[in-house]
C-alpha positions as CSV (number, residue, x, y, z in Angstrom):
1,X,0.0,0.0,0.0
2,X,1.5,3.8,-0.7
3,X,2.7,5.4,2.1
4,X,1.7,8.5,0.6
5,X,-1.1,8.8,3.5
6,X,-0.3,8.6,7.3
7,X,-4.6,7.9,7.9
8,X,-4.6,4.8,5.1
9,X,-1.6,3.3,7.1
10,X,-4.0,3.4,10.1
11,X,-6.8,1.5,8.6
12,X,-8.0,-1.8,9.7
13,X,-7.2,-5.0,7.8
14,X,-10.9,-6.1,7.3
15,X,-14.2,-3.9,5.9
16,X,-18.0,-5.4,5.7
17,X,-20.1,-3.1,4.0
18,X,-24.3,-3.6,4.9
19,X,-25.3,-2.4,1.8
20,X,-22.8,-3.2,-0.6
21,X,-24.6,-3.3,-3.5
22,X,-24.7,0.7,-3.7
23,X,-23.5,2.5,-6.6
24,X,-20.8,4.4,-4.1
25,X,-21.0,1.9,-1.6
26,X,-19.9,-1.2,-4.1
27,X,-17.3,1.1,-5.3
28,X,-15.5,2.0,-2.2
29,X,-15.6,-1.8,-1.8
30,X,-14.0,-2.6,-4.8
31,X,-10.9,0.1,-4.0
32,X,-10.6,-0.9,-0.9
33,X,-10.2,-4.6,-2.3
34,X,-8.0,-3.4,-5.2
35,X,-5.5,-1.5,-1.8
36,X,-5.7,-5.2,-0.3
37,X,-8.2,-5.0,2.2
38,X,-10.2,-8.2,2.9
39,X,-13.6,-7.1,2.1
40,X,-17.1,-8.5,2.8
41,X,-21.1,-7.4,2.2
42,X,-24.6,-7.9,2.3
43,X,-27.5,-6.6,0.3
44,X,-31.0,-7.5,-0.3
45,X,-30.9,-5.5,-3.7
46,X,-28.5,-8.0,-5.4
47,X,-27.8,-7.4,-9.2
48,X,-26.0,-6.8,-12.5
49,X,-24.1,-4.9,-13.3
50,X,-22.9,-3.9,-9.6
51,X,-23.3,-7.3,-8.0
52,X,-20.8,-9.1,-11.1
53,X,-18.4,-6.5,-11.2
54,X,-17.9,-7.0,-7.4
55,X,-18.1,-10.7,-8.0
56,X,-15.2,-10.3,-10.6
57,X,-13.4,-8.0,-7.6
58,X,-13.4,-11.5,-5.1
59,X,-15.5,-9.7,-2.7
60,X,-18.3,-12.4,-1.5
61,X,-21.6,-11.3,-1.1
62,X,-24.3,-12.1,1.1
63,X,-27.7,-11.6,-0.5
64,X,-30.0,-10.8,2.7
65,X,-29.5,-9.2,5.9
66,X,-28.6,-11.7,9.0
67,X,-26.7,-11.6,12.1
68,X,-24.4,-14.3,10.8
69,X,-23.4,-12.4,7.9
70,X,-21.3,-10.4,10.4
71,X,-17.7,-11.5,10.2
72,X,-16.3,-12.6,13.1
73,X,-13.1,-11.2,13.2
74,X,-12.6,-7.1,14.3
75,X,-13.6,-5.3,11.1
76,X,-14.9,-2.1,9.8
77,X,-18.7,-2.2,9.7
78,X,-19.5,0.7,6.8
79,X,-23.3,1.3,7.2
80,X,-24.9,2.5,3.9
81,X,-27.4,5.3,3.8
82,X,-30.7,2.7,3.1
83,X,-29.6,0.5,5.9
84,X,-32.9,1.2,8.2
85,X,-33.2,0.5,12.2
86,X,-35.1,-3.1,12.6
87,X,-32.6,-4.6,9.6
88,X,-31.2,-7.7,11.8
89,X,-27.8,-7.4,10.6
90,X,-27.6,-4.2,12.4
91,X,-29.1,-4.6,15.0
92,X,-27.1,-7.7,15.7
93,X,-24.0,-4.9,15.3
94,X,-25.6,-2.2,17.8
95,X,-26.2,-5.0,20.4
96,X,-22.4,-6.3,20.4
97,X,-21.4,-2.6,20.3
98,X,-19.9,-3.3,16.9
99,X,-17.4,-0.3,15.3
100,X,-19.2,1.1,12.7
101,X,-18.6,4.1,10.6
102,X,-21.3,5.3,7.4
103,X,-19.3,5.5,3.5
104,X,-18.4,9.3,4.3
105,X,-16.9,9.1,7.4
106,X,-15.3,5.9,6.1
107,X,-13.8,8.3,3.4
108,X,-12.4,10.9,5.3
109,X,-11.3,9.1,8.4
110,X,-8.8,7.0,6.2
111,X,-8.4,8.6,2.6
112,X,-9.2,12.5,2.5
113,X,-7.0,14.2,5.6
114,X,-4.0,14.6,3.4
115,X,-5.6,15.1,-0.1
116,X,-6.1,17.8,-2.3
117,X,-10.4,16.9,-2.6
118,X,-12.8,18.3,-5.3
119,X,-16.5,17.7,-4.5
120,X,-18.9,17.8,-7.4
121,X,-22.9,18.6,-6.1
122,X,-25.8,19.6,-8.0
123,X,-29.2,18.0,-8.4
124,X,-28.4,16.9,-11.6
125,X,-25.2,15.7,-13.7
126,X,-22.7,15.1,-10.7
127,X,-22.1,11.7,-12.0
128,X,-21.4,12.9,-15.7
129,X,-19.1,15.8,-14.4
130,X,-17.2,14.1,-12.0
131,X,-16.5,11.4,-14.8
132,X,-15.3,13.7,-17.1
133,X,-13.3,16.1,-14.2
134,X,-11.1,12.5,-13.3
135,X,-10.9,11.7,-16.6
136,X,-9.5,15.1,-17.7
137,X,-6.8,14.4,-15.1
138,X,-6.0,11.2,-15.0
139,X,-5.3,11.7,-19.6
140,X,-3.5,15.1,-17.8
141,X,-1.2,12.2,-16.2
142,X,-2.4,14.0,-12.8
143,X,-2.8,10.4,-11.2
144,X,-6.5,11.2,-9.1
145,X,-8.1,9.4,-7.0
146,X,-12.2,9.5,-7.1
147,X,-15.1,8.6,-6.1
148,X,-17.9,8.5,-8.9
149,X,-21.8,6.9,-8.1
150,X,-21.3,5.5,-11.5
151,X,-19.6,3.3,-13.7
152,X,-17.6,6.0,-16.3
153,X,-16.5,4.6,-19.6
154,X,-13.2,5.9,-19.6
155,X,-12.1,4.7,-16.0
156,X,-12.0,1.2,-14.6
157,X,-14.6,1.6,-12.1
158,X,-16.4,4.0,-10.0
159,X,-13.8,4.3,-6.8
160,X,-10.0,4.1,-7.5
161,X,-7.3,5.4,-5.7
162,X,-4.0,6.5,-7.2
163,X,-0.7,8.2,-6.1
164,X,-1.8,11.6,-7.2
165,X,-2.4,14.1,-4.6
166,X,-6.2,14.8,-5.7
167,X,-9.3,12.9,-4.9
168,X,-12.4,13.7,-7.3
169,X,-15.4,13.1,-5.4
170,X,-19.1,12.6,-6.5
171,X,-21.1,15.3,-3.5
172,X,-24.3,13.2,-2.8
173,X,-26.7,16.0,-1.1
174,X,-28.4,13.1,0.1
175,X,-28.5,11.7,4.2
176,X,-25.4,10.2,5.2
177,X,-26.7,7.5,7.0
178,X,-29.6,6.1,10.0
179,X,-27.0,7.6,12.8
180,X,-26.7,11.0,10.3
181,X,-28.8,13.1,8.9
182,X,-26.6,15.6,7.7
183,X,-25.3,15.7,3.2
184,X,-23.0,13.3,2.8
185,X,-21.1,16.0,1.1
186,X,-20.5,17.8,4.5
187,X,-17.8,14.7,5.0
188,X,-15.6,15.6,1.8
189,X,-13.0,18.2,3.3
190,X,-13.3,19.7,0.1
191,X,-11.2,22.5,-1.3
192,X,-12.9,22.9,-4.3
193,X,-16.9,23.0,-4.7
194,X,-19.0,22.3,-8.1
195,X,-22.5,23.3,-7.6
196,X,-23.9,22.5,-10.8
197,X,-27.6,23.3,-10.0
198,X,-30.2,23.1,-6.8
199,X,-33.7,22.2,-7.2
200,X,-36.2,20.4,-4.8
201,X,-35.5,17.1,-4.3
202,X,-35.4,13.7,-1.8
203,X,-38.8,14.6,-0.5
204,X,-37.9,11.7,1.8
205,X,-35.5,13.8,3.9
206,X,-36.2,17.9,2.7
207,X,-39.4,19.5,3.4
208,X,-38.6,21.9,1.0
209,X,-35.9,23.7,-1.5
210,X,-35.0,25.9,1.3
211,X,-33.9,22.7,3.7
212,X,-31.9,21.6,0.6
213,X,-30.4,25.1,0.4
214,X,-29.3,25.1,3.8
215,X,-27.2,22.0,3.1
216,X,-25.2,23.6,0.2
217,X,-24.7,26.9,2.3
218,X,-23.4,24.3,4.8
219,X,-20.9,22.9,2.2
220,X,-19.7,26.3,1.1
221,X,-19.2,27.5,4.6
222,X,-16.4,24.2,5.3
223,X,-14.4,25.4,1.8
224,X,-10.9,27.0,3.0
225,X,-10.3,30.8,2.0
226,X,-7.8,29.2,-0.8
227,X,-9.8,26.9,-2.1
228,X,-12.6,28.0,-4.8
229,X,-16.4,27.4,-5.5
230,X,-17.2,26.9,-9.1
231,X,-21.5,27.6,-9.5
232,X,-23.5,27.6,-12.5
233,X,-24.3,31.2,-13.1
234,X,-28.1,30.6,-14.8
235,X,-29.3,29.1,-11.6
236,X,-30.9,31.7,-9.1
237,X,-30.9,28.5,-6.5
238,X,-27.7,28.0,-6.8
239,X,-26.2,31.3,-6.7
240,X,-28.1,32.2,-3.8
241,X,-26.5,29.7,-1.4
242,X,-22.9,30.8,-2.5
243,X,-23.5,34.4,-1.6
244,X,-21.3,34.4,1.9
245,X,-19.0,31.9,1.0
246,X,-15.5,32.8,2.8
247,X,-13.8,31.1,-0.4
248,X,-13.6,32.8,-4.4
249,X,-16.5,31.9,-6.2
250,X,-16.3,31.3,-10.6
251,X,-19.5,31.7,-12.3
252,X,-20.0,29.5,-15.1
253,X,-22.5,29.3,-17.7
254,X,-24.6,31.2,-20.6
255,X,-25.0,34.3,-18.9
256,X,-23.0,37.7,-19.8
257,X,-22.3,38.2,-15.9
258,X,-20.8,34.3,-16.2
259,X,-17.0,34.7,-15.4
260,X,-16.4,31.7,-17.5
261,X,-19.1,31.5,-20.6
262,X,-20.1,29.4,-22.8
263,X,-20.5,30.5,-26.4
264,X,-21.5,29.1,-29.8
265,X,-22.6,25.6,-28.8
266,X,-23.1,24.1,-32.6
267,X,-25.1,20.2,-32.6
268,X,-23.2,17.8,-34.7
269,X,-25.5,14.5,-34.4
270,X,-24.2,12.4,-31.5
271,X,-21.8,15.3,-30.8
272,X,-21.7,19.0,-30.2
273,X,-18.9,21.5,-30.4
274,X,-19.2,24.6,-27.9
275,X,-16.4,27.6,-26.7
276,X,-15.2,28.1,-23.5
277,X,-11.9,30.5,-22.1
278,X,-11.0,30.9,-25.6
279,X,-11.0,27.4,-26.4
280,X,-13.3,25.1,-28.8
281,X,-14.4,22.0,-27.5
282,X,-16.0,18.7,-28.9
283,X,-18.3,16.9,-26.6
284,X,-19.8,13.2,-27.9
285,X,-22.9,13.7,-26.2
286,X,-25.9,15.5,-26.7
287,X,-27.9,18.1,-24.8
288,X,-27.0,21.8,-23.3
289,X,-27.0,19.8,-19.7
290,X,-24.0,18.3,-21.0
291,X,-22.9,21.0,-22.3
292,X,-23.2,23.0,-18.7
293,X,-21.6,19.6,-17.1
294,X,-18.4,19.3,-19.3
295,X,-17.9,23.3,-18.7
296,X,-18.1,23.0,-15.3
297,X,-15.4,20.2,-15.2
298,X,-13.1,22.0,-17.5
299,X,-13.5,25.4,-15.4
300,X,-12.4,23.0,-12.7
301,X,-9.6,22.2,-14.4
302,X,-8.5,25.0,-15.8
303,X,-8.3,26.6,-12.1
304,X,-5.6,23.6,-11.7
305,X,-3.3,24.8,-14.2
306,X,-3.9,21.6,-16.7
307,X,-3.5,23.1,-20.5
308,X,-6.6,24.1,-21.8
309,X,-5.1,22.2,-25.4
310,X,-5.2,18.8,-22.9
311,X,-8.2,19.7,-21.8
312,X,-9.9,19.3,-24.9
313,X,-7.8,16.7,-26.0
314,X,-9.7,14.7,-22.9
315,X,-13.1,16.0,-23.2
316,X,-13.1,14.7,-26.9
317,X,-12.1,11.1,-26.0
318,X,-14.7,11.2,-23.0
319,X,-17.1,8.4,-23.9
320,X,-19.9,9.0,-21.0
321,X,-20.8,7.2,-18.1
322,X,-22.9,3.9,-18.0
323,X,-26.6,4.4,-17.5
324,X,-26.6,8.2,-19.0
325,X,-27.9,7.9,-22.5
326,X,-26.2,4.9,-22.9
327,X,-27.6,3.1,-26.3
328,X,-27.7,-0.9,-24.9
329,X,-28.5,-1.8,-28.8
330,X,-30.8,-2.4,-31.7
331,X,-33.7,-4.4,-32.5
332,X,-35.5,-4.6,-35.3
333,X,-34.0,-1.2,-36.7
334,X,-35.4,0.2,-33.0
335,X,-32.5,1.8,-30.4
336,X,-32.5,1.0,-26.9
337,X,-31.2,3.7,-24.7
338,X,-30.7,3.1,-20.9
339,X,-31.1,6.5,-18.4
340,X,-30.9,7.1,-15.0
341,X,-33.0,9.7,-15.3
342,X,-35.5,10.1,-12.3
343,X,-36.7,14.0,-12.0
344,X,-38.4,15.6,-14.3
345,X,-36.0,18.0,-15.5
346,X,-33.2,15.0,-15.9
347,X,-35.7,13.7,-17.9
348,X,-37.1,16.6,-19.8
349,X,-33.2,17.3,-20.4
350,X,-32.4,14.3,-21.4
351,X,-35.0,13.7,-24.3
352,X,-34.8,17.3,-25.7
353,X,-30.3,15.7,-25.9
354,X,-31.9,13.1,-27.6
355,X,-34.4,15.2,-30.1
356,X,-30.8,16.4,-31.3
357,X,-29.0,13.5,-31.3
358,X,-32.3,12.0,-33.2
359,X,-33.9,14.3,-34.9
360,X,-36.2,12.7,-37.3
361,X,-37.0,9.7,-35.4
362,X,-40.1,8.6,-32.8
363,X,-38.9,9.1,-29.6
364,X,-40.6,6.5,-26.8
365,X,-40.2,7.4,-23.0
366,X,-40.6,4.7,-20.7
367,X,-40.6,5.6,-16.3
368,X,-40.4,3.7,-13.8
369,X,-41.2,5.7,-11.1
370,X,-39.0,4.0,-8.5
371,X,-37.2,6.9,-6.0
372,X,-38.1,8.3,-3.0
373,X,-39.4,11.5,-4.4
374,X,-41.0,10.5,-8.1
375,X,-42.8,7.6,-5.9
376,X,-44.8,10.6,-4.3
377,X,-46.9,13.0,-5.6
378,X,-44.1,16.1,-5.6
379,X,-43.9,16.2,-8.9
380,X,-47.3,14.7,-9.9
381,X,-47.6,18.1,-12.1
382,X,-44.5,18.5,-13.1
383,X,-44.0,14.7,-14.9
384,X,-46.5,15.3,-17.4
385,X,-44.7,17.9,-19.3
386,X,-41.2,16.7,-18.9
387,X,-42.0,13.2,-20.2
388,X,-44.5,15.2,-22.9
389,X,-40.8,16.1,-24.8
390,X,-41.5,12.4,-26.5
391,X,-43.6,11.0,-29.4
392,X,-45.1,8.8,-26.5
393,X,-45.3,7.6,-22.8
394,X,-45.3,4.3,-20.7
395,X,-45.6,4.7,-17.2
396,X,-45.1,1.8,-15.1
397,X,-46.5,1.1,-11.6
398,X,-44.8,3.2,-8.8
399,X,-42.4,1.0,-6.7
400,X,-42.7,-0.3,-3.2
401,X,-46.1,1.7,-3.3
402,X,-47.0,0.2,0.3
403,X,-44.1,2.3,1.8
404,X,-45.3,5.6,0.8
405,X,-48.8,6.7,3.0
406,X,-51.8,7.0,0.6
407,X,-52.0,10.4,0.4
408,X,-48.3,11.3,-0.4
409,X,-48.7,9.3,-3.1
410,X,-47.8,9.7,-7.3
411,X,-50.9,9.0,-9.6
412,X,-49.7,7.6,-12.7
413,X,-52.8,6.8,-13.7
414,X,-53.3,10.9,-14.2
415,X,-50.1,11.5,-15.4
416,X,-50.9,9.5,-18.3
417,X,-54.4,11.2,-18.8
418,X,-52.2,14.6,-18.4
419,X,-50.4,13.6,-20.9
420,X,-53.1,12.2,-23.2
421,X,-54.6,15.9,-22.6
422,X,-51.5,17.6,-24.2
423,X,-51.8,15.4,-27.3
424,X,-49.3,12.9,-26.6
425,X,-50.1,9.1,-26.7
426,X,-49.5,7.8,-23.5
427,X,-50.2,4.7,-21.3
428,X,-50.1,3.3,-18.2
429,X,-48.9,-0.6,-17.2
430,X,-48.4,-1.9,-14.3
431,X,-44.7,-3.8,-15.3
432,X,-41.7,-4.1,-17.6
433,X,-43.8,-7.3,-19.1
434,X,-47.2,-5.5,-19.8
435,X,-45.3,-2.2,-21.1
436,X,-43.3,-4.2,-23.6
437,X,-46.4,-6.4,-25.2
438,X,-48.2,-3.3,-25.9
439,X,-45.8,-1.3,-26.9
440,X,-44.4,-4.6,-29.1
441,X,-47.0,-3.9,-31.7
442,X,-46.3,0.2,-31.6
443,X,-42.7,0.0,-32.8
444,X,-41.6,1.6,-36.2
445,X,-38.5,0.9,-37.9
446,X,-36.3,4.1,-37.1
447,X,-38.0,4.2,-33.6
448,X,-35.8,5.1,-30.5
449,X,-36.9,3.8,-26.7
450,X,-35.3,5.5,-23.5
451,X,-36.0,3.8,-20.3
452,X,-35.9,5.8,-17.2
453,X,-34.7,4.3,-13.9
454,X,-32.9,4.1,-11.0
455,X,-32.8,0.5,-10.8
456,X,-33.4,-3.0,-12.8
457,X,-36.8,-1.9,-14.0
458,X,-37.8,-5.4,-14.2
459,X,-35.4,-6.3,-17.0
460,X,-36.8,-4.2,-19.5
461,X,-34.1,-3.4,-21.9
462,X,-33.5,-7.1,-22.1
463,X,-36.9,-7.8,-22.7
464,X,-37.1,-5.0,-25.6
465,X,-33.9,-6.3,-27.4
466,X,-35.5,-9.6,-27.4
467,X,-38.8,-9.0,-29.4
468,X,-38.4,-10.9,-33.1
């Protein structure tokens, strides 16, 4: 193991991660195994493509919670943010007074004290930038670490750590964990701060966009007078909680007062070509979100002293992230695209990317209403016109409706009509199984199908790219 950092040295031998099967959490696992750690987990969620990449790491997993699961040797217990008082694996830990720490803590106790640590946050695009921001450094030759809740393209995995002094970290916004109700972000030690954009979100933890407001003023407050705090200058939300922070802020964006703008953003298909600092770049993906995402990450950069020339050099050969607009294939002369898309304006983004990338095509939108806040009725008004961007609608069955109480709950049923009212076709079915049989017979040569999800979705893009 490097020696580069005193707190690493001091880590135990042994982690066991109760919730492994995270998008963070799984990663962390699998750097932690690739620094030769013995590493263990349990998950109830257990599932390609996070549960056979960790397979392929050596790290056994568990599938189910159980008080035997607990190794029996003096490890680390790392407690992800959905493990939930009453699950008997921890309680089996709280009664033998078992160390524990949650994925944050985890991070900064043994990896962050001595590093040099970017934080990307915003309700949308972290994953994309902080993909492209590690990637620009490690092509730079810049060595990061990171931390990304994804699986980039360009990059190994999700977590590495390298013997570079920087660690590029993903900002979650979201609850740390059942002991911690505070962003995970707040854990980060971060010198620099992205703040892509702020909107309401996790109606499971804020009451409203002020409580998530007050998190990010939190995170801007913990930013050393040298570091810097890079905000997107079109968002009123975001600029607002950056207005007494002690460190420089940059201002990036379309706007004339933007200290950094973006200019003359030209579609090219699958690609686009926009200027930034004086510099043309060449982005292959589609969609201004992007666009705002990639600037972001070279602003970051650029504040590091990388050539602007290398910059671009790297933000051309980015290839995306797994999950965002990925095309999983053809059938039939029909595209398959896989998002991760969950709130409206992900998803409203997303297909109005994919009108340019596709212009003269049927566009399908298929949601599976699966997180904690599209599962409730927050944005029963708002889904309708976001997912009214396509030719037409599916709407699945919410997920795990018996958690949420009757009357905090989404209607698909009238987001469908809603969207029937604008025009639209639109349907509702309760699974992956019913939406693909009727839509089976719907399909058009030329046709493209984006699925929307945060998990499995029942299999669905299988199940489409095996219609004859």
């Amino acid at each position: 193991m490097s020696s580069s950092s005193l707190s690493v040295q001091a880590a135990p031998k042994a982690f066991h991660f109760l919730g492994i099967c995270g998008t963070a959490m799984g990663a962390v696992a699998a750097m932690l195994r690739d620094q030769g750690y013995t590493v263990t987990g349990s998950d109830e969620h257990v599932y390609p493509p996070m549960s056979t990449f960790l397979e392929e790491k050596g790290i056994a997993i568990q599938s189910g919670y159980r008080p035997e699961n607990l190794p029996a040797e003096d490890v680390i217990l790392v407690v992800g943010n959905t493990i939930k008082r009453g699950n008997p694996e921890l309680e089996a830990a709280l009664e033998a007074k078992r160390f524990y720490l949650s994925l944050p803590e985890t991070m900064k106790t043994y990896f962050l004290r001595s590093t040099h640590n970017l934080v990307v946050t915003g309700t949308h695009g972290k994953t994309t930038t902080t993909s492209l921001l590690a990637w620009i450094f490690e092509y730079a030759g810049k060595k990061p670490s990171y931390l990304i809740g994804g699986l980039p393209k360009n990059l190994p995995q999700g977590c590495t750590r390298q013997d570079g002094r920087h660690w590029i970290i993903e900002g979650d916004e979201y609850d740390t964990a059942f002991f911690d109700k505070r962003s995970k972000f707040l854990h980060y030690l971060p010198e620099l701060v992205i703040i892509n954009n702020l909107e309401f979100d996790h109606a499971d933890i804020f009451d409203n966009l002020a409580a998530i407001q007050k998190s990010f003023s939190h995170l801007v407050r913990i930013v050393p007078r040298n570091g810097m705090v890079l905000v997107n200058a079109d968002d009123a939300n975001a600029l607002a909680v950056v207005k007494e922070s002690p460190a420089p802020i940059l201002e990036v964006g379309f706007s004339e007062n933007a200290a950094v703008r973006i200019h003359d953003v030209r579609p090219h298909g699958q690609s686009q070509s926009f200027r930034l600092l004086d510099t043309e770049f060449t982005l292959n993906m589609s969609g201004l979100f992007n666009v705002r995402n990639a600037s972001m990450a070279i602003a970051a950069a650029h504040f590091y002293q990388i050539p602007l020339a290398t910059i671009a050099e790297a933000v051309a050969k980015f290839q995306g992230v797994k999950r965002r607009q990925e095309i999983r294939g053809q059938v039939r002369g029909v595209t398959v695209i896989d998002d991760f898309g969950h709130h409206p304006t992900a998803m409203r983004e997303t297909l109005l990317g994919l009108r340019q990338q596709f212009p003269k095509q049927r566009l399908w939108a298929l949601f599976e209403p699966r997180s904690n806040t599209t599962r409730r009725a927050v944005f029963q008004k708002d889904l309708p016109s976001a997912l009214s961007v396509a030719d037409g609608v599916f709407v699945a069955e919410v997920a795990a409706l018996e958690q949420i109480p009757a009357a905090e709950r989404l209607h698909p049923e009238q987001v469908v009509a809603d969207i029937q009212a604008g025009g639209v076709p639109a349907f509702y079915e309760r699974d992956a199984d019913a939406i693909v049989a009727r839509l089976n017979p719907l399909l058009k040569e030329g046709d493209v199908i984006v699925v929307f999800s945060n998990g499995g979705f029942g299999g669905i893009h299988q199940k489409l790219l095996a219609l004859a």
